[in-house]
C-alpha positions in Angstrom: 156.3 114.5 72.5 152.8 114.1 72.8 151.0 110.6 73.1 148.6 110.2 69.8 146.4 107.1 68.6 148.6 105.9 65.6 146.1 104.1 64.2 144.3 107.0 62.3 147.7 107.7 60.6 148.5 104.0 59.2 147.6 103.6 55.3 145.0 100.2 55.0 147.5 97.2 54.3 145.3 96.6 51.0 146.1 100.0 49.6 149.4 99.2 50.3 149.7 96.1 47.7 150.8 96.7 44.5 148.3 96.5 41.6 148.5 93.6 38.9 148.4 96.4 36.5 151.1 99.0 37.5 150.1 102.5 36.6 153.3 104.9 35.3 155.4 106.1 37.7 158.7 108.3 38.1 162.1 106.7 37.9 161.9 107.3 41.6 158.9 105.6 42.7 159.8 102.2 40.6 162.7 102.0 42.6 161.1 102.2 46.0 158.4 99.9 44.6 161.7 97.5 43.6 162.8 97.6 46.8 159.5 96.9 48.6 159.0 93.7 46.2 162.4 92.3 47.6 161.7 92.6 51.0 158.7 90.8 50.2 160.9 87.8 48.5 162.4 87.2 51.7 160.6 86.7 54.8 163.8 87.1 57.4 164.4 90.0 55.7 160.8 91.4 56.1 160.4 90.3 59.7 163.9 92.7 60.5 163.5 95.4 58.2 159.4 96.3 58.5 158.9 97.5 61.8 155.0 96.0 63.6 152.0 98.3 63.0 150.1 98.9 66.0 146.6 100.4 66.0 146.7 100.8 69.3 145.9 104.4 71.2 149.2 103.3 73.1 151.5 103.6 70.3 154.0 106.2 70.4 154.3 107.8 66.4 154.5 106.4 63.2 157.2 104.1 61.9 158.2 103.9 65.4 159.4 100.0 66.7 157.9 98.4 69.3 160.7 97.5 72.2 159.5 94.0 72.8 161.7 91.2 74.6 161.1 88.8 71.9 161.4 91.7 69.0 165.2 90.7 68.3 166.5 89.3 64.6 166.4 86.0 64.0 169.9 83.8 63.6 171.1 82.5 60.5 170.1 79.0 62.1 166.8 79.6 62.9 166.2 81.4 59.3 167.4 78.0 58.0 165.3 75.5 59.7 162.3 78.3 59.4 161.8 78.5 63.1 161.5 81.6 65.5 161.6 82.0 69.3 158.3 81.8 70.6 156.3 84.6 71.7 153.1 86.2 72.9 150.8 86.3 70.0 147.4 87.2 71.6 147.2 90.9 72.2 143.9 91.5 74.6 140.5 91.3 72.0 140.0 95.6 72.8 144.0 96.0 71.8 144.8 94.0 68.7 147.3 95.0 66.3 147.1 96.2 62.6 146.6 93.7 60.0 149.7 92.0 58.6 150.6 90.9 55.6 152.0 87.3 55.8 154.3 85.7 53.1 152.7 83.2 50.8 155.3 82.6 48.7 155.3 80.2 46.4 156.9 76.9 46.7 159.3 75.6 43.8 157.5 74.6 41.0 154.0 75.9 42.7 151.9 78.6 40.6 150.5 80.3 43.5 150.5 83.7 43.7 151.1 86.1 46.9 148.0 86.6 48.9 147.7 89.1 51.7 145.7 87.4 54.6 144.3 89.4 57.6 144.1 86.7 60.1 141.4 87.6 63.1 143.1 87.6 66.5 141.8 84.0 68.9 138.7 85.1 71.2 139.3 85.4 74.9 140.0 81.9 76.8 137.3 80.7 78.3 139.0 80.8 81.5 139.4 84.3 82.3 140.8 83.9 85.7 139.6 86.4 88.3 140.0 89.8 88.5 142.4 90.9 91.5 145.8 92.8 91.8 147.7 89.9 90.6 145.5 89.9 86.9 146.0 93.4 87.0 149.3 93.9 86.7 149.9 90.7 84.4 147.5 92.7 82.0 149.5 96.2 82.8 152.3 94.7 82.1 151.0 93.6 78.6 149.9 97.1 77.5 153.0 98.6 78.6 154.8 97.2 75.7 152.3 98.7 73.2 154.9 102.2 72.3 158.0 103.4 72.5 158.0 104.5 76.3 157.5 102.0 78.8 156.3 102.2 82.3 158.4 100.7 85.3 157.6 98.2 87.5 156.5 100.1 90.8 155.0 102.3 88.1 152.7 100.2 87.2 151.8 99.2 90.8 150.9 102.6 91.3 148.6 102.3 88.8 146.9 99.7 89.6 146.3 100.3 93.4 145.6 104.1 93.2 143.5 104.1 89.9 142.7 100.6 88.5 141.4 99.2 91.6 139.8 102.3 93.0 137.8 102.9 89.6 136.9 99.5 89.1 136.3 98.5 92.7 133.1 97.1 92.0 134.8 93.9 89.5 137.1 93.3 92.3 137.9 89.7 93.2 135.0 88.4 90.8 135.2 86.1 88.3 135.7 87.8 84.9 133.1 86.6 82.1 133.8 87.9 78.4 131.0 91.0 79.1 133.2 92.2 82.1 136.7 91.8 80.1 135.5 93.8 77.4 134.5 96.6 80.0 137.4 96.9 81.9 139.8 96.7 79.7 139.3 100.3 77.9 139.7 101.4 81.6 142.6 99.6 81.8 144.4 100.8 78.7 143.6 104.8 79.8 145.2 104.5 82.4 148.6 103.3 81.6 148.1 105.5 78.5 147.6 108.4 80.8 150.5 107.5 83.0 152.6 107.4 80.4 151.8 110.6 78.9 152.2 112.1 82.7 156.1 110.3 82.8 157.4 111.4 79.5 155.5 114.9 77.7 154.4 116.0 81.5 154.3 119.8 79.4 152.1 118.5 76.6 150.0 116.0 78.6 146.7 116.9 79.1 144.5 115.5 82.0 141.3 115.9 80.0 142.1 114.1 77.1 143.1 110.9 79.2 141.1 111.1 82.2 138.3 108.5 82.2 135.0 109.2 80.4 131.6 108.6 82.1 130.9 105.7 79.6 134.3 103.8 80.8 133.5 104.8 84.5 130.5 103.4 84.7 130.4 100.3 82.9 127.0 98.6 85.0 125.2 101.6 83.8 126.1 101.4 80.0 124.8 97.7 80.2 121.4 98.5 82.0 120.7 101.3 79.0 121.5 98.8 76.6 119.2 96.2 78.2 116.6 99.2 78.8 117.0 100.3 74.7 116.3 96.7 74.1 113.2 96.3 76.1 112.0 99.1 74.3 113.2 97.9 70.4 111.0 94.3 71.8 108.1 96.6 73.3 108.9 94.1 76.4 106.8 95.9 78.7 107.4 93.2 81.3 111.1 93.4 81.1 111.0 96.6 81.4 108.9 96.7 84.5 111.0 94.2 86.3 114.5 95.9 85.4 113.2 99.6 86.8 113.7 98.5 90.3 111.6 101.5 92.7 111.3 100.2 96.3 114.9 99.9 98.5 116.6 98.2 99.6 118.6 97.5 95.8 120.3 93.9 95.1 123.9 93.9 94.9 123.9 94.5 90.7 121.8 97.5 91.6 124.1 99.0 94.3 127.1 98.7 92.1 125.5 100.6 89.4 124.1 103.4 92.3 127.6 103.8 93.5 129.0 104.2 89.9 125.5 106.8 89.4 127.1 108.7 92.2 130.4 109.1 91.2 130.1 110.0 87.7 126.8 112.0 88.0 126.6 113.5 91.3 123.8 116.7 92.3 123.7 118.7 89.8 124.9 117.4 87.0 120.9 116.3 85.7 121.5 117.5 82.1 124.7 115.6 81.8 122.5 112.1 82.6 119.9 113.2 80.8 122.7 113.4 77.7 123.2 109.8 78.3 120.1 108.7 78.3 119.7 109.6 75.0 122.7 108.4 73.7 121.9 104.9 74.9 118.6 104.7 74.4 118.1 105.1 70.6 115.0 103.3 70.3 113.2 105.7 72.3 114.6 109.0 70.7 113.4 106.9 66.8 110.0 106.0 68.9 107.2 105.4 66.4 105.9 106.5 63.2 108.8 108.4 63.6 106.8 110.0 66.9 110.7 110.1 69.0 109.6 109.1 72.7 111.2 111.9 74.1 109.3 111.6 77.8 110.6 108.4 78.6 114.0 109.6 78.0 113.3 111.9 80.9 111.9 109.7 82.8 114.8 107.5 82.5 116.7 110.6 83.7 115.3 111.0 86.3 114.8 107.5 87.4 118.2 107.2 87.8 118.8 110.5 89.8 116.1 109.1 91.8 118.4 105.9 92.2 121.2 108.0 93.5 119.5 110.2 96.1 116.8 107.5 97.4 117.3 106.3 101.0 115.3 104.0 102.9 116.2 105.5 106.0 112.9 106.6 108.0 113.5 110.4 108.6 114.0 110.7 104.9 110.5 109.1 104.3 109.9 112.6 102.9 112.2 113.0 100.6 111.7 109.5 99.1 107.9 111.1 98.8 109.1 114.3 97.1 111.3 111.9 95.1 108.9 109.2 93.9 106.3 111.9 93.2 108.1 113.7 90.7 109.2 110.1 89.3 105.5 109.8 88.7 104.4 112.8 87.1 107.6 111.8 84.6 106.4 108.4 84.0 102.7 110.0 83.6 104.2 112.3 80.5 105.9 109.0 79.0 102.7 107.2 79.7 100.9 109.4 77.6 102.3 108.5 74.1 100.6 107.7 71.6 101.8 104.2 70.5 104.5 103.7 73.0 103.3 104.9 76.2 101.6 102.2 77.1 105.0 99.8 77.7 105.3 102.3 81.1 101.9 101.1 82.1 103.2 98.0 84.6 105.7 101.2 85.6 103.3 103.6 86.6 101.5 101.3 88.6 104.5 99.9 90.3 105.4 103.7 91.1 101.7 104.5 91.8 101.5 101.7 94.6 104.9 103.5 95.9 103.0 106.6 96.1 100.4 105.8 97.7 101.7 103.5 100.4 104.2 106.5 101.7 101.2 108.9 101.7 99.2 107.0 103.5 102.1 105.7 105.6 102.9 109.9 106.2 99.7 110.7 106.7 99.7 108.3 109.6 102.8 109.9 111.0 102.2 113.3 111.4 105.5 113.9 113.4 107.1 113.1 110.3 105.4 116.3 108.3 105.1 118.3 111.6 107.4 121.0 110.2 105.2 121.1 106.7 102.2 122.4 109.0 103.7 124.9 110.6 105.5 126.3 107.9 102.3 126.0 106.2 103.3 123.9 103.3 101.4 120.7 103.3 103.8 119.0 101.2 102.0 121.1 98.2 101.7 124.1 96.2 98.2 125.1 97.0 96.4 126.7 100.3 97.7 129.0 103.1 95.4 132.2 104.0 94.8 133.3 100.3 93.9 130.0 98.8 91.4 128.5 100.8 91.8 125.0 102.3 95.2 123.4 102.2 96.2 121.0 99.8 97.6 118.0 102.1 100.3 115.9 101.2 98.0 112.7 100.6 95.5 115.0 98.3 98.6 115.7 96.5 99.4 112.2 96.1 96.2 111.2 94.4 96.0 114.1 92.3 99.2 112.8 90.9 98.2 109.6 90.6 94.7 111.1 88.9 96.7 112.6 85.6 97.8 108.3 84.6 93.9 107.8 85.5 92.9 110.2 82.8 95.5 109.0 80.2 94.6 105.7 80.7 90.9 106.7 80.6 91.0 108.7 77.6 93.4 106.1 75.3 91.8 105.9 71.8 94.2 103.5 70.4 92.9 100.3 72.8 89.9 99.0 73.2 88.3 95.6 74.2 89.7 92.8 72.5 87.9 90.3 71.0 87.8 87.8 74.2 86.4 91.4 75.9 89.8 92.1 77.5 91.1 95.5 78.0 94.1 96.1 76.1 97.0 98.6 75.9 96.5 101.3 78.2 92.9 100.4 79.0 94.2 97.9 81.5 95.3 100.6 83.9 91.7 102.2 84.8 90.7 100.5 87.6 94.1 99.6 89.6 94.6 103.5 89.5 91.4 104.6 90.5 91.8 102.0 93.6 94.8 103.3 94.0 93.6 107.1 94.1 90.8 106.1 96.4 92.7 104.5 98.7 94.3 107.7 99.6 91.5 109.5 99.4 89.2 107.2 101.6 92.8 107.0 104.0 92.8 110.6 104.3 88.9 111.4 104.9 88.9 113.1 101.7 86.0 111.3 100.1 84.5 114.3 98.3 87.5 114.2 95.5 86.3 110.8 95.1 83.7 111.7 92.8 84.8 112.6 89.7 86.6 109.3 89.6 83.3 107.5 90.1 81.9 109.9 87.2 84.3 109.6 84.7 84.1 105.8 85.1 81.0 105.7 84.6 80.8 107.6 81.9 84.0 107.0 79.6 85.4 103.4 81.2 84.7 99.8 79.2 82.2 97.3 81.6 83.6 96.5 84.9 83.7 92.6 84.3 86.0 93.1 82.0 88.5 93.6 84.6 90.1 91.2 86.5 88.1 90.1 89.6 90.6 91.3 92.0 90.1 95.0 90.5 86.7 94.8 90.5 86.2 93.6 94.1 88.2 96.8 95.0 86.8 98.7 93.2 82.9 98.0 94.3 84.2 98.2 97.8 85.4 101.5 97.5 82.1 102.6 95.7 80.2 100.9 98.2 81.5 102.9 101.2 81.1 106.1 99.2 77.7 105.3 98.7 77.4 104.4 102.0 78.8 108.1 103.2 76.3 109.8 100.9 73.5 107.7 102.6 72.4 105.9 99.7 72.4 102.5 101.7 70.3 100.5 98.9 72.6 101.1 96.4 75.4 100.3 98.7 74.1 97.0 99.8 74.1 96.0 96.1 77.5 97.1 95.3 79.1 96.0 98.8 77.2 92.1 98.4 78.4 92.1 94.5 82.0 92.8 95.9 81.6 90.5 99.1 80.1 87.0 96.6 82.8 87.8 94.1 85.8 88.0 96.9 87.8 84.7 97.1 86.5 83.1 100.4 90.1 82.1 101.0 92.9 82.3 104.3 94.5 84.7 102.6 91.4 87.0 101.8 89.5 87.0 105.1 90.8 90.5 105.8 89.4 91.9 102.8 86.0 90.2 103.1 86.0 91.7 106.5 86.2 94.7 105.6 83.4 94.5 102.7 81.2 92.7 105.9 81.3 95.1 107.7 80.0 97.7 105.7 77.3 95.3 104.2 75.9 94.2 107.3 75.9 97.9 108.3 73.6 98.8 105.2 71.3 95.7 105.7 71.0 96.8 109.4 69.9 100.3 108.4 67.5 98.4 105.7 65.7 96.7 108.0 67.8 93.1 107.4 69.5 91.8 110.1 72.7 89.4 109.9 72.1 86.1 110.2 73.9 83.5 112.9 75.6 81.2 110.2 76.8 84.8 108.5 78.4 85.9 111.8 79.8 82.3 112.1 82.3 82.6 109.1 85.9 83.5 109.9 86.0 86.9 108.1 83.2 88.1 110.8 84.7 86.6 114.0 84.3 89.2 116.4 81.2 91.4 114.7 78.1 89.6 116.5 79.5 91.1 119.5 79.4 94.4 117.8 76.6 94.5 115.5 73.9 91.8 117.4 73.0 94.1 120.6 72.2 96.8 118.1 69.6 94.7 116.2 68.3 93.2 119.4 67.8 96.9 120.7 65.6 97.4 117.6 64.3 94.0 117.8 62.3 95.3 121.2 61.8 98.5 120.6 64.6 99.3 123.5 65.3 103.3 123.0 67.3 103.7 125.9 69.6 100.2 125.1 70.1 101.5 121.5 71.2 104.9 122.3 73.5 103.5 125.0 75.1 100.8 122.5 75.5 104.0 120.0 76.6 106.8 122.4 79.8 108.5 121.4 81.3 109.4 124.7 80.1 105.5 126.5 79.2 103.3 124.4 81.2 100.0 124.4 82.1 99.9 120.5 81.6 103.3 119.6 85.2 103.5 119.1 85.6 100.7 116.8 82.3 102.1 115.4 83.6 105.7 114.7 86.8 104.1 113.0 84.8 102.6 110.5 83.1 105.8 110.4 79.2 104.0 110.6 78.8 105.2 113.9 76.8 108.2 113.1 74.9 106.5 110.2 73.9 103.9 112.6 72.7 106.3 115.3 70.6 108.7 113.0 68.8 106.1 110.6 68.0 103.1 113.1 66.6 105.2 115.4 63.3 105.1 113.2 63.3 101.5 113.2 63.1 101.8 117.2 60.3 103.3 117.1 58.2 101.6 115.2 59.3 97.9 117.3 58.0 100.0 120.0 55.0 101.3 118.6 54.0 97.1 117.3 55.3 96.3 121.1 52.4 98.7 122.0 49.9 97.4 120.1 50.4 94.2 120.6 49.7 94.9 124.0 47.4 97.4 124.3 46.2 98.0 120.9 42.2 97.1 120.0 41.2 94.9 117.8 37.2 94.4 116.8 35.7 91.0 116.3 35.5 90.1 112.7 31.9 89.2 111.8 31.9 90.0 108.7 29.7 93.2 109.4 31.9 96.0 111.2 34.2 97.5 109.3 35.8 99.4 112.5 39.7 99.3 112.0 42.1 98.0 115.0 43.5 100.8 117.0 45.8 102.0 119.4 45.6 105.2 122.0 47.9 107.8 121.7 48.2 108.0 125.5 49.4 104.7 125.5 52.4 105.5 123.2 53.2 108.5 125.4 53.7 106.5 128.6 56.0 104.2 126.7 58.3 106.8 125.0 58.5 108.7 127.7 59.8 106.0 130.3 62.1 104.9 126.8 63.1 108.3 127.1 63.4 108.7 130.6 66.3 105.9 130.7 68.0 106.8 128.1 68.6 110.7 129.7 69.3 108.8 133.1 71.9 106.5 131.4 73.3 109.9 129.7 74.0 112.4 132.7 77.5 113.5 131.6 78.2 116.9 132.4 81.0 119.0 131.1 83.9 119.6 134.0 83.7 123.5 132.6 80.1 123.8 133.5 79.6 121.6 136.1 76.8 123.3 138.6 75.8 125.9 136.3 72.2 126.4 137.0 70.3 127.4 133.5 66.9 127.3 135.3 65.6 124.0 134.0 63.1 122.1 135.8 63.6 118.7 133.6 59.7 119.0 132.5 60.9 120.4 128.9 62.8 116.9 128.4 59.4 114.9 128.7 57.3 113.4 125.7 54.3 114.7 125.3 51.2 113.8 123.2 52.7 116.3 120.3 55.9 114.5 120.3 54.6 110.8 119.8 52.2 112.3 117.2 54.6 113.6 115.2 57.0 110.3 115.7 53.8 108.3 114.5 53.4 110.7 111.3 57.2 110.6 110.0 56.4 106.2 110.4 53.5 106.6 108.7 54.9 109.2 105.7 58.0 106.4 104.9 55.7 103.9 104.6 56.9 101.9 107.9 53.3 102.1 109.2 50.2 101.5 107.5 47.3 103.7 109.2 46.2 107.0 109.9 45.7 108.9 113.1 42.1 110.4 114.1 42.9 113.6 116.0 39.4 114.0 117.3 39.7 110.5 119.4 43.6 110.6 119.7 44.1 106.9 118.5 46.0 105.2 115.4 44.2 103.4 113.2 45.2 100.6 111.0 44.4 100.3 107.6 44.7 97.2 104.9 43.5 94.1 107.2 40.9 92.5 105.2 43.9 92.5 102.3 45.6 90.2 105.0 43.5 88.0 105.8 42.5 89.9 109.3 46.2 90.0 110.3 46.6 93.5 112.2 50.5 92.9 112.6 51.1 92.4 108.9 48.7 95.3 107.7 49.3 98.1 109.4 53.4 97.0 110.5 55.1 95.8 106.7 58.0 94.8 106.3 61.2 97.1 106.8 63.1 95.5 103.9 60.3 95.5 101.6 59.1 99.1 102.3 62.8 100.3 102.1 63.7 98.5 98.9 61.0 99.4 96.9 60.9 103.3 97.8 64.8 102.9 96.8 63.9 101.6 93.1 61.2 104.1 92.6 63.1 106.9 93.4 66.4 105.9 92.1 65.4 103.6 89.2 64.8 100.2 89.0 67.2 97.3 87.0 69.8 97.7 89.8 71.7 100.8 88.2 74.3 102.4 90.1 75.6 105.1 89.2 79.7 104.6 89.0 79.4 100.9 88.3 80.1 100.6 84.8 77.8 97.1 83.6 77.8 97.2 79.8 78.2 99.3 77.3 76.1 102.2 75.9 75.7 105.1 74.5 77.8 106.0 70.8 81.2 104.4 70.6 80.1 102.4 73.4 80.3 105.6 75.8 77.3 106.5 78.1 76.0 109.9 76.4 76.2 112.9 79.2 76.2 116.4 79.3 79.6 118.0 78.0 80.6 115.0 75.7 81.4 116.0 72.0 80.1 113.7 69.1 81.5 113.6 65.7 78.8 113.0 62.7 81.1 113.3 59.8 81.0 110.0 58.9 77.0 110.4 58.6 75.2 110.9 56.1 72.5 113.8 55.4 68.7 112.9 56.4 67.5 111.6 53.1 70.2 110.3 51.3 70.2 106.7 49.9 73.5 105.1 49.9 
């Protein structure tokens, strides 16, 4: 006999009631009808003669009776005094019976008619106990009686210790609430239907049709769809945000649903999730404007595969890389909707920061990718002999990371609201493209970094309309790259915008640190040197021991101190100097600024200066000579404090007598003709007498020094605004807006005039 839900066969109790306006019928069929009425009449007679309906998938067949313990006829006594034995009339909520039709009969001398009432089964306690072995069988017990065959006692106890407690091993010894009865108890009633179907047809029992289904297996992971559907019904992009947990280790909610992830959906069974996905969440596959969301069903997908196979063990680091980078480039495709992408912004970001901290965090442990590089993989598609330089594993991070930059660069729905807030997708521009350049700046690979800065400039809405934390990062990462591509003036401006705008807070003094130390390298190269109460704040404790002997060296026009400060193989800081990669900056640019202290030192020394008396016109000089005997001994102890040799060539002899290492008159000249070309020296030099010659010093009032030696800062700054353009613009900081739609016109940008009207037309 095979095991059948009975409920599909049953006939609706309404259609069962006779009508007030009998159609014809056979002889035959007013009979039955006569005898159906009677039992009606008399309620003993119904209650032994009509056998319970059952809807429940544990019924055996129709018309069968249910063997109950408190099933047996009533006495003559009790069907007198209208009593009945008590029994259990609250069948579990998922289980409840058929409806039933209940006997209004009339009273004597009453004109009421019969009614048929369909009385809805109590709701659950709200005590629902706990749910352990002892609950268990108390509730097996109760479905057992549902159909004809019944299990037995250690029956049952097999049951529940070698299926209901292993599948449901996650509820065990909680407290039950009314969401968790509801779950379990389909589980529940499988089970005993599928032992019973094993006991009694073993030949026409199948395991398939019984077994449990994913849905009833994993009960925590229907609920987080359903939350995950509704979040996306609300457009709750916060609550969706905080409900896609990414970083393990996972809470104790999130490890039960893992574990059930794992054993209904193992490797390889992708599609099957996927399948789920978009069963549960309708409101994505509806979407918008009848757009279905289909991406974020994937992503969904795969977010939860990436649940089951994440680890947070450290030798794995890898493969939680390979896994949260293909999470990304699936939250990029559901990011790029139309009108629905941007509820995964808060996502992507949350993933991005993911991303980028285990690149980094990689890149830092090359032991960890050591078997990438000499299989010649770099964690990426790209490179090898035949394609040029290798695509490392951070590059590939922030090229990732680069496709939700462009989405969220190129959104046409948002805009600026009308407080000048970026809304919708807008918001995502500039925590992205920090994010990007942090990997790129981790990984040395600052010359990526420039199409970000471009297409900022060009496409992005004004940078203060960005929260000040984004903005601050931001300008600091424009400022170094400005700084690397030796554009210090617009540095400084960038790096001091980003350094007044930082909180000066504890909990910021790193960060302003960092912006310091990059301004004060910039001012240093322009001539402006940092003040004491600057090096007395807490974000620059320790930098006057750095960056001070470097300005005093060119302060005095001290060659040989500055090189020595600044010498890669001995200087004192040139490692903390090289990690902050200004060493080289430093070294190349100041160098200028030493010799012109020394050339002033000179003059102010040695240099001649006529008597004013209003007649001469005869311009203060200085001899060359003069300038050669100082630069050489300047260069003379700087090659003495520099006599490394290389161990491989020590006492090679290359036939150098040391006199090709002197300064000679040609050298100083042409040091005094670069100062006087870049404007650091005011003056010319007369070749014929060998002397410098100041210029300008009845414009100062007679003052030598301030004519023919300006001002470094001055000088610098104002060849920096000619040649770059003045009002302070900087190319990758975004101010205001301009151009047509708001958008900075530029070479490959497409316009569209069809809303214009033809030259001429009125109206």
């Amino acid at each position: 006999m095979a095991f059948r839900d009975a409920s599909a066969t049953w006939r609706s109790g309404a259609s069962r009631l006779a009508s007030s306006t009998p159609a014809p019928t056979s002889a035959g069929q007013r009979q039955r009808n006569t005898q159906r009425q009677r039992s009606y009449r008399d309620p003993s007679t119904a209650l032994e003669e009509r056998p319970r309906r059952d809807h429940s998938p544990l019924t055996a067949s129709r018309g069968s009776r249910n063997r109950r313990e408190d099933s047996t006829p009533l006495s003559r006594q009790d069907r007198r005094s209208g009593q009945r034995p008590p029994r259990d009339r609250s069948p579990p909520p998922l289980l409840r019976g058929p409806r039933r039709f209940r006997d209004r009969s009339p009273s004597p001398g009453s004109t009421r008619t019969h009614e048929v009432v369909s009385p809805t089964p109590p709701p659950p306690p709200p005590d629902l106990g706990t749910f352990d072995r002892a609950w268990i069988l108390d509730r097996l017990e109760k479905l057992n009686r549902f159909g004809e065959n019944l299990l037995t006692d250690s029956q049952r106890y097999d049951v529940c210790i070698n299926v209901v407690e292993r599948e449901l091993a996650d509820f065990l010894d909680q407290p039950l609430t009314h969401a968790t009865y509801h779950q379990i108890t389909p589980v529940l009633a499988n089970a005993v239907l599928y032992a019973k179907a094993v006991t009694y047809a073993p030949d026409s029992a199948n395991p398939v049709q019984y077994q449990q289904q994913p849905t009833m297996a994993t009960p925590l992971l229907g609920q987080f769809l359903v939350q995950i559907n509704g979040f996306v019904q609300a457009r709750n992009e916060s609550g969706l945000a905080d409900w896609i947990a990414l970083e393990p280790p996972f809470n104790e909610q999130y490890g039960a649903m893992i574990r059930e992830i794992q054993s209904a959906y193992p490797r390889g069974s992708e599609d099957a999730l996927e399948k789920r996905c978009s069963s549960a969440l309708k409101a994505a596959a509806e979407g918008d404007d009848g757009s279905p969301w289909t991406a974020f069903t994937k992503f969904m997908a795969q977010y939860l595969a990436y649940l089951r196979d994440v680890s947070a063990d450290v030798n794995r680091y890898l493969d939680t890389y390979a896994l949260l980078s293909e999470l990304q480039q699936r939250a990029n495709s559901a990011l790029s909707h139309s009108t629905l992408g941007h509820l995964m912004l808060p996502v992507v970001v949350a993933n991005a920061k993911l991303v980028c901290r285990l690149a980094i965090g990689l890149d830092k442990q090359p032991e960890l990718i050591a078997h990438l590089k000499r299989s010649g993989g770099g964690g990426a598609g790209g490179g090898g002999d035949e394609g040029g330089a290798r695509e490392t594993l951070p590059e590939r991070a922030a090229n990732i990371l680069r496709q939700a930059f462009v989405t969220c660069l190129n959104d046409r729905v948002s805009s600026l609201s009308a407080a000048g807030k970026p809304e919708g997708k807008k918001r995502g521009i500039y925590i992205i493209a920090n994010l990007c350049l942090k990997i790129l700046f981790q990984c040395r690979k600052t010359r990526n970094a420039t199409q970000i800065f471009e297409n900022i400039y060009n496409l992005s809405p004004p940078l203060l309309a960005y929260p000040k934390r984004e903005r601050v990062t931001y300008l600091y990462y424009l400022g170094r790259f400005l700084f690397q591509n030796s554009h210090f003036y617009r540095a400084q401006l960038v790096l001091q915008t980003a350094y007044d705008e930082s909180p000066a807070r504890p909990e910021c003094v790193r960060q302003r640190r960092r912006i310091l130390i990059y301004l004060i390298a910039s001012n240093i190269i322009l001539g402006r040197f940092p003040s004491q109460a600057l090096l007395s704040r807490p974000e620059a404790q320790g930098l006057a021991a750095k960056f001070v002997p470097i300005c005093l060296a060119i302060q005095r026009g001290d060659l040989a101190g500055f090189r020595r400060q600044l010498d890669i193989e001995h200087g004192e800081h040139a490692e903390w100097f090289l990690h902050f990669r200004i060493l080289l900056q430093l070294r190349n640019r100041c160098e200028v600024l030493v010799w012109r202290s020394l050339v002033r030192r000179v003059f102010v020394l040695a240099g001649h200066k006529p008597m004013d008396d209003g007649v001469t016109n005869k311009a203060p000089t200085l001899d060359v000579r003069y300038l050669v005997v100082a630069f050489r001994k300047m260069e003379d102890a700087a090659t003495a404090a520099d006599d490394y040799i290389d161990p491989d060539f020590e006492g090679v002899d290359y036939g150098d007598t040391g006199e090709e290492l002197h300064v000679d008159q040609e050298a100083v000249v042409s040091k005094l003709t670069s100062l006087i070309d870049q404007g650091l020296l005011c003056g010319f030099i007369s070749h014929k007498l060998m002397k410098f010659a100041v210029t300008g010093t009845k414009a100062k009032g007679g003052d030598a020094l301030a004519a023919g030696f300006p001002r470094v800062w001055a000088v610098l700054r104002a060849r920096a605004e000619k040649s770059e353009g003045g009002g302070g613009e900087v190319p990758g900081w975004k101010k205001k807006d301009g151009g047509v739609g708001g958008q900075k016109a530029g070479p490959g940008m497409v316009f569209n005039f069809s809303s214009m009207r033809p030259v001429g037309v009125v109206g």
